[in-house]
C-alpha positions in Angstrom: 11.4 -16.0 11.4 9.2 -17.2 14.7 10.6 -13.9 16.5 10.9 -10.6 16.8 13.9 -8.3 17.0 12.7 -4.6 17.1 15.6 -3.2 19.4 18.2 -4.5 17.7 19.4 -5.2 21.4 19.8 -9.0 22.3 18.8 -8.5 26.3 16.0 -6.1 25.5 14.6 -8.0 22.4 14.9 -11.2 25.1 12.6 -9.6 27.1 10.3 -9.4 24.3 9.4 -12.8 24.1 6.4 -12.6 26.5 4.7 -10.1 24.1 1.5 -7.9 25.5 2.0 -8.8 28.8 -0.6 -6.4 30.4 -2.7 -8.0 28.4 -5.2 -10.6 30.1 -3.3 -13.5 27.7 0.3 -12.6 26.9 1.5 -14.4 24.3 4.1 -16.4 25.3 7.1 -17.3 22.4 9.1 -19.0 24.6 7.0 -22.6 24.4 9.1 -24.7 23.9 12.9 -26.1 23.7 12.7 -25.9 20.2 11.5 -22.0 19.8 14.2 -21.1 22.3 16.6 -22.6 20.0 15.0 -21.3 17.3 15.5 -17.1 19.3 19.1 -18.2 20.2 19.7 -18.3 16.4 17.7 -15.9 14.5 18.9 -13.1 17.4 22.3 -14.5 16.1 24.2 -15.4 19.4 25.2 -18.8 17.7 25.1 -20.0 14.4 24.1 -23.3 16.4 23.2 -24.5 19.8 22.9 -27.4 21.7 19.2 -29.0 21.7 17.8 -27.1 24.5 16.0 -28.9 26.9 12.5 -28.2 28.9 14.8 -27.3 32.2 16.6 -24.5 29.7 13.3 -22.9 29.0 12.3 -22.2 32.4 16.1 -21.2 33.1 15.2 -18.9 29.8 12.0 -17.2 31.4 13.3 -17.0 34.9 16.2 -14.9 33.3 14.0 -13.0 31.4 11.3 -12.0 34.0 14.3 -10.7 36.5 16.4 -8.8 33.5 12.4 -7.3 32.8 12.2 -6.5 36.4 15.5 -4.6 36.6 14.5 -2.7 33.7 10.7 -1.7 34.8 12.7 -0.9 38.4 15.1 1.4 36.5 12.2 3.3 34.6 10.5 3.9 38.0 13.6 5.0 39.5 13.7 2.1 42.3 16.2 0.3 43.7 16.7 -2.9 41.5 15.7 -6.2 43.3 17.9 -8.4 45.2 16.7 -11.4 43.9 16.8 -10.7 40.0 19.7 -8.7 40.4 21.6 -12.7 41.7 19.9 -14.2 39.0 21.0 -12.1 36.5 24.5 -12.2 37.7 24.5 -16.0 38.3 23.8 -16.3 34.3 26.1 -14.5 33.6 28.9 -15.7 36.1 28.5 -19.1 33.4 30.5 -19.5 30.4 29.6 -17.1 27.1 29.3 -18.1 23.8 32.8 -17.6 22.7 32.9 -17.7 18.7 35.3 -20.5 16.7 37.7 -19.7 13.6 37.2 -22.3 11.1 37.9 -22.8 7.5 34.7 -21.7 6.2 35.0 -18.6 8.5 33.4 -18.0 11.7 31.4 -20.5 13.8 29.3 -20.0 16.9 28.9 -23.2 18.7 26.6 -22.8 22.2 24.8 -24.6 24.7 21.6 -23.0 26.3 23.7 -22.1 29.0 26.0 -20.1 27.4 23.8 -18.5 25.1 21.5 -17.3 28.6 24.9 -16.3 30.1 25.5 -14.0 26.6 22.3 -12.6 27.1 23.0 -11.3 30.7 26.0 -9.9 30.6 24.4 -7.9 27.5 21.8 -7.1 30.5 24.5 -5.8 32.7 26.0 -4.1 30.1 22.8 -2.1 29.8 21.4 -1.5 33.0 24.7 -1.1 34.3 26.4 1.3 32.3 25.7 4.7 30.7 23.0 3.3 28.6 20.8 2.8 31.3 19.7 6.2 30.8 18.5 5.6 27.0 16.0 3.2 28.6 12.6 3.4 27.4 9.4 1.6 27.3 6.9 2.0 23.9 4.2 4.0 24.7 1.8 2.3 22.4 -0.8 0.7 24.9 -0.3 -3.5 25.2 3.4 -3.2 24.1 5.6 -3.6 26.6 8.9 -3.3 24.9 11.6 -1.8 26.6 14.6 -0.1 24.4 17.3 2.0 24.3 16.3 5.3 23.3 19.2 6.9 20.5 17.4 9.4 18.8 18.6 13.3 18.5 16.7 14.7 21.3 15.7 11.6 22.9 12.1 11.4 22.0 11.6 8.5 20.2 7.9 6.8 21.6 8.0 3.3 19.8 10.0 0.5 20.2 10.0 0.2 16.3 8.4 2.5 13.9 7.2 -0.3 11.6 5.7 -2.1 14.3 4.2 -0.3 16.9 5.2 3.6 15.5 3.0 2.7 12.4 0.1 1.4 14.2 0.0 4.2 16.4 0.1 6.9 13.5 -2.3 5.4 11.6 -4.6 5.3 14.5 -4.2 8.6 15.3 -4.5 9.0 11.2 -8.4 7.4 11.7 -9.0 9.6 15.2 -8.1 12.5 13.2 -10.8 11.8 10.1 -13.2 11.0 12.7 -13.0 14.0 14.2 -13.1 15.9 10.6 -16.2 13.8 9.0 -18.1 15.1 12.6 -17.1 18.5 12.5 -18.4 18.5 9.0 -21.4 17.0 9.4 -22.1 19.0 12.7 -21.5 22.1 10.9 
């Protein structure tokens, strides 16, 4: 797999694909017509899409940046913007990805289009609805992942434990052996 799905929420894990982006170089995994196909179908919107094409990939980011907006807007408590807000809801005014009965089963057939237009209404869905207030952001420093917060008690800190919730513990893990080894050498 090129991507990463740590939400397990298509909109939110969208937003992922401009990873670190505090950092001075995000790493960008939406490069190319081909890796957007390629997060269309590992995220499993469509068992195939339509070649995308270069003017899809922008249509992918500009989608992504306003859904990213309207999330860090609802985490700060702010008014969501005008401008993403119509973006969002002009992808997802488009045709969905509407799944196929065939012999073999089930088939999910999609152009770029339809697969952004899937990806925004899950966006609505979200920041729309009552899970707007599960909305969280990890709090490991140079992730940026937003997700939706499930956990008894709400206080879940990582967007995935075996991502970022690992790194964090082990660092804290080090910090903690540091501080040992000093004390005992100090004392």
């Amino acid at each position: 797999m090129d991507h990463a799905f740590p939400c397990g929420n298509l909109s939110l894990d969208f937003i992922g694909t401009l990873r670190a982006r505090r950092d001075e170089s995000p790493t960008e995994m939406l490069t190319s017509p081909a890796q957007l196909d390629s997060w269309f179908d590992e995220s499993g919107i469509v068992d195939q899409v339509t070649a995308s094409r270069q003017t899809d990939v922008r249509a992918a980011v500009e989608l992504r940046e306003a859904i990213y907006g309207l999330v860090t807007e609802r985490l700060a408590g702010k008014a969501y913007d005008r401008t993403a807000m119509a973006l969002v809801n002009d992808a997802a005014r488009k045709p969905s990805v509407v799944p196929q009965l065939t012999r073999d089963g089930r088939r999910t057939d999609a152009t770029a289009a339809q697969a952004l237009s899937t990806v925004a209404r899950d966006a609505i869905n979200i920041l729309g609805g009552p899970e707007a207030a599960l909305l969280k952001e990890c709090s490991r420093p140079g992730c940026t992942q937003a997700y939706l917060d499930t956990s008894r008690g709400g206080r879940r800190e990582w967007c995935a434990m075996e991502t970022c919730g690992n790194k964090m513990k082990a660092a804290a893990y080090r910090a903690r052996k540091r501080n040992e080894s000093r004390v005992a050498t100090a004392g």
